[in-house]
C-alpha positions in Angstrom: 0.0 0.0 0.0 1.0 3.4 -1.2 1.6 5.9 1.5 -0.7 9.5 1.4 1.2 12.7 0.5 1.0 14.7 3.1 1.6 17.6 0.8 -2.0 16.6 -1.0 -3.9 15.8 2.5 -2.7 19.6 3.9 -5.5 21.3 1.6 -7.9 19.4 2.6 -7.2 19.4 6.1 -7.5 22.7 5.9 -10.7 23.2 4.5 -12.1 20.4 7.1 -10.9 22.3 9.4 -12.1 25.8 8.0 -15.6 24.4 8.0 -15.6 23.3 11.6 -14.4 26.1 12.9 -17.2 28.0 11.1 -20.1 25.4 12.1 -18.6 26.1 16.3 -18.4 30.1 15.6 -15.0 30.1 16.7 -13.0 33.2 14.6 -9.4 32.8 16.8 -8.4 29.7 17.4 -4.9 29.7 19.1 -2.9 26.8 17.5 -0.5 24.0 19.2 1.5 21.2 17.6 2.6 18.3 19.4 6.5 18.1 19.4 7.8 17.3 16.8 5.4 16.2 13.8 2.6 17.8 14.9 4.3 20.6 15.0 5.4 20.5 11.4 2.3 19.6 10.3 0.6 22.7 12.1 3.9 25.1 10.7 1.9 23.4 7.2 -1.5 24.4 7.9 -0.5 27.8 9.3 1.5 28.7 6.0 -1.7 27.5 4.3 -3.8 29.6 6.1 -1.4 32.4 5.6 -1.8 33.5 9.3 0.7 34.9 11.2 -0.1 34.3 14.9 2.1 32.3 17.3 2.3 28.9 17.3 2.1 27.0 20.6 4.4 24.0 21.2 4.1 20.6 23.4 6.3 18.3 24.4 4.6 16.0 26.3 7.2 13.9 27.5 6.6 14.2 31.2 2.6 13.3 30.5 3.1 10.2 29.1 1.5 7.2 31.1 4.2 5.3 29.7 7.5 7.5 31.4 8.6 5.2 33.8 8.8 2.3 31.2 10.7 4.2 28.3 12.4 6.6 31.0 13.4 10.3 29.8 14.2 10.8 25.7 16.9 12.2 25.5 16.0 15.1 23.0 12.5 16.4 25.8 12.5 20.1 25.0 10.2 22.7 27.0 6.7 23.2 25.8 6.1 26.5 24.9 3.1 28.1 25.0 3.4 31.8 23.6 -0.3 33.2 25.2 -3.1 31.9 27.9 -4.4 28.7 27.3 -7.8 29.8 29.7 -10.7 30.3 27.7 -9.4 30.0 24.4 -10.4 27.7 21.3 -7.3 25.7 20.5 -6.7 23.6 17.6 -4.7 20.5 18.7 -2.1 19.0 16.2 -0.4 15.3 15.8 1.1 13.8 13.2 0.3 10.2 13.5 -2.6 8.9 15.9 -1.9 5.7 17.0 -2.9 4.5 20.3 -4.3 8.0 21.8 -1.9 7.7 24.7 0.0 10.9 23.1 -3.1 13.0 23.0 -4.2 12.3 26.3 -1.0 13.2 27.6 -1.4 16.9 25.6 -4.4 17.3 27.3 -3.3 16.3 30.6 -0.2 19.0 29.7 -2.4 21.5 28.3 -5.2 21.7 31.7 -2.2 22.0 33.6 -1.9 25.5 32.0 -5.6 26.4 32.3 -8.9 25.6 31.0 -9.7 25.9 27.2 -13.0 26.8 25.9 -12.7 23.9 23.5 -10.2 21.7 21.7 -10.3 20.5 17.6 -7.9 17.8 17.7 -6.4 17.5 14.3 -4.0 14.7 12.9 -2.7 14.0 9.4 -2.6 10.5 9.8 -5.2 8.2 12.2 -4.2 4.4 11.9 -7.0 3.0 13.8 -5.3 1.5 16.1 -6.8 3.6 19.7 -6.6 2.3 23.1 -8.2 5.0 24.4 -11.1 6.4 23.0 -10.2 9.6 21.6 -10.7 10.5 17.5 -9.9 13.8 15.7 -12.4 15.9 14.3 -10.0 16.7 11.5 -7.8 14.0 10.0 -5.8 13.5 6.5 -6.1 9.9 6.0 -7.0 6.7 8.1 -4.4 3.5 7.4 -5.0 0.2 9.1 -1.7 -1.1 8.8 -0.2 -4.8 10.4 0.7 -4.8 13.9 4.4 -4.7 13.1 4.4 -1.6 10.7 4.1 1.8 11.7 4.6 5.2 10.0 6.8 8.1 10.8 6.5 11.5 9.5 10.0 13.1 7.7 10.0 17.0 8.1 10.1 19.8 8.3 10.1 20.6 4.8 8.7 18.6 2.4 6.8 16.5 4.8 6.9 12.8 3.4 5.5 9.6 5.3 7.8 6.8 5.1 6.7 3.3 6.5 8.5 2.0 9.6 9.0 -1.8 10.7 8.5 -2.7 14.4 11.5 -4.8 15.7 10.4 -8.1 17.3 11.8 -10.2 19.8 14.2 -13.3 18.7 12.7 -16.4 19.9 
């Protein structure tokens, strides 16, 4: 199976996302990408939308229910959050929805700051594989893909999916 471009699913993503923002009234939206392809992804959408506002940043390392198996990546950067996160409509941005583990950590990360009026999550890429039951209201594509494959986004610029083999135990 042919990966998507991301390149092609951007437009689109943008309109979706363009019409739900219009059906909930909301004319600010502050935007956040999750460190590091969602925040390429929403650098993408911004440059599409030809808006120059401040992007917000998360690294949600610290959130992750996860932590104390994987321990501390090396490469955890701050989260940066250029304005209030209180009361504001914020437009949520992964690359690659997988389990929903990362997402819930964003949120976890992002109530920590304050309390949003709302949140669009937004992915380019859902593979249907959730253990949690979250879903974006704005997505590129949906893959089902084997359990041993995954996909990782290559950025910033051109983005480009590449597939990505799991490594499995010797028995």
């Amino acid at each position: 199976m042919t990966l998507p471009d991301p390149e092609r699913l951007l437009p689109e993503m943008n309109a979706a996302l363009d019409r739900l923002l219009a059906s909930r009234g909301i004319e600010q939206p502050r935007f956040i990408g999750i460190r590091t392809g969602g925040v390429w992804v929403a650098q993408a959408l911004l440059a599409l939308r030809a808006e120059q506002q401040p992007l917000g940043i998360l690294d949600v390392s610290f959130y992750r229910d996860d932590f104390t198996q994987k321990g501390l990546n090396p490469q955890v950067q701050p989260s940066a959050l250029p304005f209030e996160v209180e009361g504001q409509h914020l437009v949520l941005i992964d690359d690659v929805l997988l389990t929903g583990r990362t997402i819930r950590a964003a949120l976890n990360e992002l109530f920590d700051y304050g309390r949003p009026a709302s949140v669009i999550l937004v992915c380019l890429l859902d593979l249907d594989a959730r253990e949690l039951p979250i879903r974006p209201d704005v997505v590129g594509a949906t893959l089902s893909l084997a359990a041993e494959q995954r996909v990782k986004l290559l950025g910033p610029a051109p983005l480009a999916l590449e597939y990505q083999a799991l490594a499995t135990a010797a028995n």
